[in-house]
C-alpha positions as CSV (number, residue, x, y, z in Angstrom):
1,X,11.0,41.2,40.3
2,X,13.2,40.4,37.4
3,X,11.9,38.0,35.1
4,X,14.2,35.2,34.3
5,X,15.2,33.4,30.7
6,X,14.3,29.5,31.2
7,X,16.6,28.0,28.2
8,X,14.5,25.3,26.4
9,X,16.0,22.8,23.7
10,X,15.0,23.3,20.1
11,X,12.7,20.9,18.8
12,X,13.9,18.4,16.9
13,X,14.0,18.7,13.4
14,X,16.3,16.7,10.6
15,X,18.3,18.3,7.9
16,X,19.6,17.3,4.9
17,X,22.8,16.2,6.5
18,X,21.4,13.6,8.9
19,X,20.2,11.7,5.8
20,X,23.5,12.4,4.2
21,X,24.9,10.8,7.4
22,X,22.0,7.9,7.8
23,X,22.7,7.0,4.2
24,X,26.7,6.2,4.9
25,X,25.3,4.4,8.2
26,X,23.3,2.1,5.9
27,X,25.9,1.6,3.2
28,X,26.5,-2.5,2.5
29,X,24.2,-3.1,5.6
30,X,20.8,-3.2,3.6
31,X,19.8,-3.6,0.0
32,X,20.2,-0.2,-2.3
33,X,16.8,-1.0,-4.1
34,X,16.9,-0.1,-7.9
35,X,14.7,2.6,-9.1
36,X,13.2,2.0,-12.6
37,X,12.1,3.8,-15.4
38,X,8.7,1.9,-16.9
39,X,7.7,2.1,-20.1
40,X,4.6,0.8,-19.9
41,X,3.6,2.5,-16.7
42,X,4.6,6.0,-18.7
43,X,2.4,5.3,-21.8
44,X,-0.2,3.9,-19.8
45,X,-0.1,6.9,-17.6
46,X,0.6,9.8,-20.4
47,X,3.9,10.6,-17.8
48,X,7.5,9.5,-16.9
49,X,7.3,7.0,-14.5
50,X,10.1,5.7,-12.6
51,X,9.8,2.8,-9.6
52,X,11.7,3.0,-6.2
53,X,11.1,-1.0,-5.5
54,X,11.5,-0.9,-1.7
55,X,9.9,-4.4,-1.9
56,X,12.7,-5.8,-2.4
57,X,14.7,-4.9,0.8
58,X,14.9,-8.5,2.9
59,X,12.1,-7.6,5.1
60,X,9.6,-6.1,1.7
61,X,9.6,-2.7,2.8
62,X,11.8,0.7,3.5
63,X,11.1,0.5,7.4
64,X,14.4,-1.0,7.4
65,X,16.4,2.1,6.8
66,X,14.8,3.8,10.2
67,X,14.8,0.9,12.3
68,X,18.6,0.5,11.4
69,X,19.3,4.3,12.0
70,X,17.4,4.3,15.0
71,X,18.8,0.9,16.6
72,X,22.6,2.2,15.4
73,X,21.8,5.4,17.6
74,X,21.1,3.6,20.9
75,X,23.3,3.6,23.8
76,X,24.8,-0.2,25.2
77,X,23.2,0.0,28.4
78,X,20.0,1.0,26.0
79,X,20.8,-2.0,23.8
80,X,21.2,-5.1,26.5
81,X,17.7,-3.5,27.9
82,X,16.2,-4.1,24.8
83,X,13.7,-2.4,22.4
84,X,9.9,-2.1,21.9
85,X,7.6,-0.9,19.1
86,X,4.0,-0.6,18.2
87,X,3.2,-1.2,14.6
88,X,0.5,-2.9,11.5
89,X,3.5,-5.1,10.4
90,X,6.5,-3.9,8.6
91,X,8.0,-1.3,11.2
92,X,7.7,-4.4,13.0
93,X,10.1,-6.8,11.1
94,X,12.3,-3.8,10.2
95,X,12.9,-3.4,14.1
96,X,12.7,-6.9,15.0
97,X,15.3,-8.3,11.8
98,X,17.8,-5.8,12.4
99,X,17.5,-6.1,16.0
100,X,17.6,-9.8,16.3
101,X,21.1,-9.2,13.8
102,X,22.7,-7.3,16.4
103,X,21.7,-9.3,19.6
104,X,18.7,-6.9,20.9
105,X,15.7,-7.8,22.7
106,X,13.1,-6.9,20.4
107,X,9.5,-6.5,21.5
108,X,6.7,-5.8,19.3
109,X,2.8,-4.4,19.6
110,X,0.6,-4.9,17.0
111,X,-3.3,-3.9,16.3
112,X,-5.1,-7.5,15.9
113,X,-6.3,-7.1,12.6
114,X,-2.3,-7.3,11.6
115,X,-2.0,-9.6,8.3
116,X,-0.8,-13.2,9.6
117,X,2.0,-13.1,7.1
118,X,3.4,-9.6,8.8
119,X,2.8,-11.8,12.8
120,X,4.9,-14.8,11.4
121,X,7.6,-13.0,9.8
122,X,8.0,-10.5,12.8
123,X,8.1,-14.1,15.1
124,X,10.3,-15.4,13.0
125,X,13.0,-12.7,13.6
126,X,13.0,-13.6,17.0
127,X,10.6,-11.1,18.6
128,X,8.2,-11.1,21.0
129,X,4.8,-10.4,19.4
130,X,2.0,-8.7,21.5
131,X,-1.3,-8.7,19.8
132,X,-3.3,-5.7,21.5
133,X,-6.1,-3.7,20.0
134,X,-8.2,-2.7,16.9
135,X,-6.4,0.5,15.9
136,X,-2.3,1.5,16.2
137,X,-2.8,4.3,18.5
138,X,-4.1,1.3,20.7
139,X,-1.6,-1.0,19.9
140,X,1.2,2.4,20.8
141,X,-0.6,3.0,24.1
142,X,-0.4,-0.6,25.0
143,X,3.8,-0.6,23.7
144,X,3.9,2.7,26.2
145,X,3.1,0.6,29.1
146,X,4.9,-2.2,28.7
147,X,8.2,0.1,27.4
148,X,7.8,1.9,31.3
149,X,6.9,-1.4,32.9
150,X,9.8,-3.1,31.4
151,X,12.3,-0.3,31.1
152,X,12.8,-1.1,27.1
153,X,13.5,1.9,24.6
154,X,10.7,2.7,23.0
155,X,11.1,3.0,18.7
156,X,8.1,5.1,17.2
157,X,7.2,4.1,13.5
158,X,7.6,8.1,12.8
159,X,7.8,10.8,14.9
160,X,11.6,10.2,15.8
161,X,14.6,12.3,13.7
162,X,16.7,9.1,13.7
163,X,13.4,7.0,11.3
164,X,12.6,10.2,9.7
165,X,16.7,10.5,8.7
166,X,16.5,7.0,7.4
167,X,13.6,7.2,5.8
168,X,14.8,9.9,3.6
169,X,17.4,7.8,2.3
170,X,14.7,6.2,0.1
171,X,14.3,9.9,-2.1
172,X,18.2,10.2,-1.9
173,X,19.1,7.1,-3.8
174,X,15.8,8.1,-6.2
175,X,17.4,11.2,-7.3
176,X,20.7,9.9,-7.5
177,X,19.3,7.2,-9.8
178,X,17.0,9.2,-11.6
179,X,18.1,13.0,-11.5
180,X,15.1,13.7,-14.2
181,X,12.3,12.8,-11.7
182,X,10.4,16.6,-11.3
183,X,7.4,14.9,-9.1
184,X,7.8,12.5,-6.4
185,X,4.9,10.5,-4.7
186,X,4.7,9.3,-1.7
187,X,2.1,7.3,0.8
188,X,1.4,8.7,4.0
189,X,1.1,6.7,7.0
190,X,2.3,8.8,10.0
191,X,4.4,10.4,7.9
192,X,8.3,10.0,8.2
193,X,8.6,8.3,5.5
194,X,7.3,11.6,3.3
195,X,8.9,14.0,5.4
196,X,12.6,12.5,5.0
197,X,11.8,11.8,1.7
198,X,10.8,16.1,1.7
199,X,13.5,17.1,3.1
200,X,16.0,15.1,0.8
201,X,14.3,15.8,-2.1
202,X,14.3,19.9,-1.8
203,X,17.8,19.8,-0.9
204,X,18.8,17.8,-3.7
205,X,16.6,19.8,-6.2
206,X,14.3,22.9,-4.7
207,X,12.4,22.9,-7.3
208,X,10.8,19.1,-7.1
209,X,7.4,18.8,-6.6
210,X,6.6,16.6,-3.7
211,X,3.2,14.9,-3.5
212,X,2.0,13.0,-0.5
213,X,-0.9,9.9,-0.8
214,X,-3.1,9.2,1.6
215,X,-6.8,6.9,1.8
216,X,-9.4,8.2,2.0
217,X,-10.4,6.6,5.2
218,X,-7.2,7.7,7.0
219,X,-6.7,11.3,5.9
220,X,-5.0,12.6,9.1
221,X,-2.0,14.6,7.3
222,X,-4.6,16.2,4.4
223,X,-6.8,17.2,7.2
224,X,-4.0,18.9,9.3
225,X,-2.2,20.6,6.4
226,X,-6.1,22.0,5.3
227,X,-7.0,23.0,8.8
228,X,-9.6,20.3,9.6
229,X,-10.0,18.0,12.7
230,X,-8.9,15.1,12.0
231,X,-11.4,12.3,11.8
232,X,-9.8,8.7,11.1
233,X,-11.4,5.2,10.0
234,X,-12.9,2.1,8.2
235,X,-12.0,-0.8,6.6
236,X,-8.9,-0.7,3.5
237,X,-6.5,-2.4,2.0
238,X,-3.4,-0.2,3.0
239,X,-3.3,-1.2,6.3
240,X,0.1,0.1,6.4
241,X,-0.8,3.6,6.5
242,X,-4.4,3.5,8.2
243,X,-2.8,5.9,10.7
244,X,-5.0,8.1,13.1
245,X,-2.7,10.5,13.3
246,X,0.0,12.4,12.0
247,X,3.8,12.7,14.2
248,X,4.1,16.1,15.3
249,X,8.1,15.9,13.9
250,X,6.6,14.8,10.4
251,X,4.0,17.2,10.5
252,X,6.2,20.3,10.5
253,X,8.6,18.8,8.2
254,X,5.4,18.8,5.9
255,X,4.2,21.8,6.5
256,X,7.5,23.4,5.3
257,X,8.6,20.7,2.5
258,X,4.9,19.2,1.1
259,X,3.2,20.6,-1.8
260,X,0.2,18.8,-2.0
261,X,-1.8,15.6,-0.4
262,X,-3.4,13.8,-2.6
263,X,-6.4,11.0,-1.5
264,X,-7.0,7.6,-3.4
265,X,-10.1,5.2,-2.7
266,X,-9.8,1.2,-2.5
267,X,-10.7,0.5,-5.9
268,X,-7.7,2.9,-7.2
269,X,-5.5,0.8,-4.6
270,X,-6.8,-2.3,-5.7
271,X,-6.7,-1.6,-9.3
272,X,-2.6,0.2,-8.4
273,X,-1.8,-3.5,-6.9
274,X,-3.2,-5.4,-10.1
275,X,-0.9,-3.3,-12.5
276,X,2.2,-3.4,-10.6
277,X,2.1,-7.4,-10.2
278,X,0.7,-7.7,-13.9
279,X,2.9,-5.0,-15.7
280,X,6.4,-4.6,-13.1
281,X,5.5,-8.2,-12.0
282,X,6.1,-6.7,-8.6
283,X,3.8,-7.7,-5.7
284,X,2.9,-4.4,-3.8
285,X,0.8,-3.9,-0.5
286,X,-1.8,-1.6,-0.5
287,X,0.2,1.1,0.7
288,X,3.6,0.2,-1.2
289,X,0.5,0.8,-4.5
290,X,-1.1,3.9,-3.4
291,X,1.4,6.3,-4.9
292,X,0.1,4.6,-8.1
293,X,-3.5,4.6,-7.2
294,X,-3.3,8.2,-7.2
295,X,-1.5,8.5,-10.7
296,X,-4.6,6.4,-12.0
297,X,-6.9,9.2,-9.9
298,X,-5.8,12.4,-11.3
299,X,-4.1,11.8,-15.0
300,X,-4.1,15.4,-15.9
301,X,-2.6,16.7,-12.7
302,X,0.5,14.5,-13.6
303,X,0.4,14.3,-17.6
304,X,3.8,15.1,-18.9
305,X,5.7,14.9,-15.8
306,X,8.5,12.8,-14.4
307,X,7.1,10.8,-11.8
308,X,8.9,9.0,-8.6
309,X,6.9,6.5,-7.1
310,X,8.1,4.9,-3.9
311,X,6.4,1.4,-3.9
312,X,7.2,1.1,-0.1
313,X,6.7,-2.6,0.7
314,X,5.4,-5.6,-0.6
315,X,3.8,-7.4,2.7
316,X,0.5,-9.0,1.6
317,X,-1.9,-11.7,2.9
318,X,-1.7,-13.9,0.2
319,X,-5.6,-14.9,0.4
320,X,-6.2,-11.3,-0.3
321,X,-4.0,-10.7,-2.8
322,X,-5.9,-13.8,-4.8
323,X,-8.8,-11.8,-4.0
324,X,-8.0,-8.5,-5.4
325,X,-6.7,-10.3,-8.6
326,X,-9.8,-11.9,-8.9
327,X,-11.8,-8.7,-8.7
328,X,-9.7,-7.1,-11.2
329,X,-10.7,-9.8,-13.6
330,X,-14.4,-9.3,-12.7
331,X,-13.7,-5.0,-12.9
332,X,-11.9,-5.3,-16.6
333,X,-14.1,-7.4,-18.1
334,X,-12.7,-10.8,-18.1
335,X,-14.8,-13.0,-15.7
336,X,-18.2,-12.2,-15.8
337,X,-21.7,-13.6,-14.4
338,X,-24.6,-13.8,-16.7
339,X,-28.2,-15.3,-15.8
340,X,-29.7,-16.8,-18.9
341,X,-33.3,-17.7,-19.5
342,X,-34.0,-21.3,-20.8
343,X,-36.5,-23.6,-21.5
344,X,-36.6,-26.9,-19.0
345,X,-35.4,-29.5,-21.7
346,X,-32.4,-31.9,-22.6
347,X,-29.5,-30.3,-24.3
348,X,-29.6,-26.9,-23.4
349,X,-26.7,-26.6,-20.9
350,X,-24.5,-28.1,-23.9
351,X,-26.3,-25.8,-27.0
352,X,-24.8,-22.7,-24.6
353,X,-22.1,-24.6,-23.7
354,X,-21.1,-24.7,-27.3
355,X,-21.7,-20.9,-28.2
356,X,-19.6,-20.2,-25.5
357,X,-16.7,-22.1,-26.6
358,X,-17.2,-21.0,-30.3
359,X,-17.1,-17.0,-29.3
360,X,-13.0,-18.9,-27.7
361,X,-14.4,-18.1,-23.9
362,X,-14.1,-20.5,-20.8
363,X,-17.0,-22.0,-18.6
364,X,-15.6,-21.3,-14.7
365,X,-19.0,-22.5,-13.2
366,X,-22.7,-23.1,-13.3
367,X,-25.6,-23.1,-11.0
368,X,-28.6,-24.6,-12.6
369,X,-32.4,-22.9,-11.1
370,X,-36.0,-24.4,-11.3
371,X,-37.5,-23.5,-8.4
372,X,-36.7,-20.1,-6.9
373,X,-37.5,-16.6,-8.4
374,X,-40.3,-17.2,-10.6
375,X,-39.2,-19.6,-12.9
376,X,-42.2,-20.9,-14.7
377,X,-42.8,-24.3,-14.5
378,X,-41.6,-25.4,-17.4
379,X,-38.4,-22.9,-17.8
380,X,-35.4,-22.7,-15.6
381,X,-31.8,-20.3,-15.5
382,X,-28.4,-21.0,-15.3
383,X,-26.5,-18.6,-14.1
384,X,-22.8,-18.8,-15.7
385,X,-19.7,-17.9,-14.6
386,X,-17.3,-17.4,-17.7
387,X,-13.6,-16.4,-18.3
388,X,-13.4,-14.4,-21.0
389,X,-10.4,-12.2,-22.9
390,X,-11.9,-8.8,-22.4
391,X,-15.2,-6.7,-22.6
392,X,-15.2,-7.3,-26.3
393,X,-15.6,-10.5,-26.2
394,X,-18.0,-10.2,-23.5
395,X,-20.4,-8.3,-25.9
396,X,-19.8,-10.7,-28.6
397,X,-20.5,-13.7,-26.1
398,X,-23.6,-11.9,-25.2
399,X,-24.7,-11.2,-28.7
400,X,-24.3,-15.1,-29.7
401,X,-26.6,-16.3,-27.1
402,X,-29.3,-13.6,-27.8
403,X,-29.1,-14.6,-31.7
404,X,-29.7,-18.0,-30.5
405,X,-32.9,-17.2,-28.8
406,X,-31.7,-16.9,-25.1
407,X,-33.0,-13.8,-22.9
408,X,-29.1,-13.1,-21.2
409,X,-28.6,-10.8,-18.2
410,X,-25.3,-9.4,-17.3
411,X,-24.7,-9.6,-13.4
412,X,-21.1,-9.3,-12.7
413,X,-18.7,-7.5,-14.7
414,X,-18.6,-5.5,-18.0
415,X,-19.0,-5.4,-22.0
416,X,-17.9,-2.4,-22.7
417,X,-14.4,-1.4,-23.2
């Protein structure tokens, strides 16, 4: 018997000249966001760094450029059937803006711990919202069945080579903006945004060091590219790329293309989101900050080099937001919680009142204790709640009150620089 040669398609794959080709698709049709040098972030950091502010597209983040490719790419019996997508929030608006500008039934899936600002926005682009699930992959199975059930086209966040070609758009326009960039950092989601972004970037200068970010919780491209199974989960902040898994088109693009993952922990992220909005005064999302968290993580791995960042949205809930500020004030030293000692009598409250305000700090609150965790009879504590400028004048705020006779404990925050 003779055997016979079954022909099979290539696998997909995107070259540099689908992005070249996505980018002229996009021209005049969404914002070309600037990309910045930053002083402040370079001496603060001991490298170049420049800022690609995808926050500032209309919908806060680069999911735009995909949806946009992807959506041009569709055929118009595809179109007037309409379009569905699973995503945390910004794939969402991207597909369901640019959608709703061109007349397409947009559907969209979306894990239930989505922020509310990312469900109102999406709604208010005209699409349908479907709330389904506790993790993507859910939320994606559930958009499965309803895309067959329906007969809608499906749009995956990142294993497609029409959102992978538009995501790499975002490194084109960095390079072209900034030619001295040698490093570029990315987050990691499901990856299409880093492998466009790779694929871009080598073309446009082989030599560049590319650097994906992941959390730690959500490590699914480290652990492929370092031969581990992939184990996904937890609570974080960068909701936007607490993926479980890694698209199998990004994935070999990063195999290829990626030099090196790179994992950051909340408190990098959360201390990433304080510096952008207090230094670029530039609200980032967790994931649009992770590519600084993991500057602020590993110093000497990037000390002396010209650093890319791609700050890749800008969608937060604004409660926690005010919550992560709130901590960093409490992390750097300036809010604090002391529990001072003092003796059950008229006029101490306003004696430490007084030293407070003398050392220039600012009484936030006070809770006032006779009873409970053994007070003598005839002491008490106040446990204080102060604003202060930094750690230095925490220690000198400290100092007063002991020189005044007071036994002070430091519970919350820190007096040393």
């Amino acid at each position: 018997m003779n055997d016979t040669l079954i022909a099979t398609a290539p696998p997909p794959t995107v070259m540099f000249a689908d992005i070249e080709a996505a980018a002229a698709l996009l021209a005049g049709r969404i914002a070309r966001t600037p990309t910045l040098h930053s002083h402040t972030l370079s001496n603060e950091l001991g490298c170049g760094v420049w800022v690609k502010f995808e926050n500032q597209q209309f919908t806060a983040s680069f999911k735009e450029r995909g949806a946009l490719v992807k959506l041009a790419s569709l055929t118009p019996q595809e179109r007037q059937r309409g379009v569905i997508a699973m995503s945390a929030g910004n794939h969402a608006q991207g597909v369901a803006y640019h959608a709703g500008k061109q007349g397409i039934p947009a559907t969209i899936v979306m894990p239930s711990f989505t922020p509310y600002t990312k469900v109102r926005h999406t709604q208010g682009h005209g699409a349908r919202v479907v709330l389904h699930g506790d993790t993507l992959s859910e939320a994606g199975d559930e958009a499965r069945r309803l895309a067959q059930a329906e007969g809608l086209v499906f749009v995956h966040p990142y294993d497609d080579p029409a959102i992978v070609s538009g995501q790499g758009t975002v490194a084109l326009e960095m390079l072209q903006d900034a030619p001295d960039i040698d490093t570029l950092v990315v987050p990691v989601g499901g990856a299409g945004l880093l492998a466009g972004c790779a694929v871009a970037a080598k073309a446009m200068k082989p030599d560049i060091r590319v650097v994906g970010v992941e959390t730690a919780g959500y490590p699914a491209l480290y652990q492929h590219l370092h031969g581990q199974p992939v184990t996904v989960g937890g609570e974080t902040i960068a909701e936007g790329i607490a993926v479980r898994d890694t698209g199998a088109l990004p994935l070999a693009l990063c195999r290829q293309l990626v030099d090196e993952v790179l994992l950051v922990d909340e408190e990098h992220i959360e201390r990433a989101i304080v510096m952008f909005l207090e230094i670029e005064k530039t609200v980032a999302e967790g994931a649009g900050a992770a590519g600084l968290a993991a500057l602020l993580a590993n110093r000497e791995a990037f000390a002396g080099r010209n650093v890319g960042l791609v700050l890749c949205g800008g969608n937060i809930d604004t409660r926690l937001l005010a919550s992560i500020l709130m901590r960093g004030l409490v992390r750097d030293g300036r809010i604090v919680r002391l529990r001072i000692k003092i003796n059950d009598k008229p006029g101490q409250l306003a004696r430490i009142s007084r030293i407070i305000a003398d050392i220039g700090a600012n009484v936030l609150e006070v809770s006032h204790q006779r009873l409970f965790g053994g007070v003598a009879a005839k002491s008490a504590t106040l446990e204080v709640i102060v604003e202060t400028r930094d750690a230095t004048q925490v220690r000198d705020m400290i100092t007063a009150l002991e020189n005044a006779t007071y036994k002070v404990t430091l519970l919350e925050g820190k007096a040393e620089g």
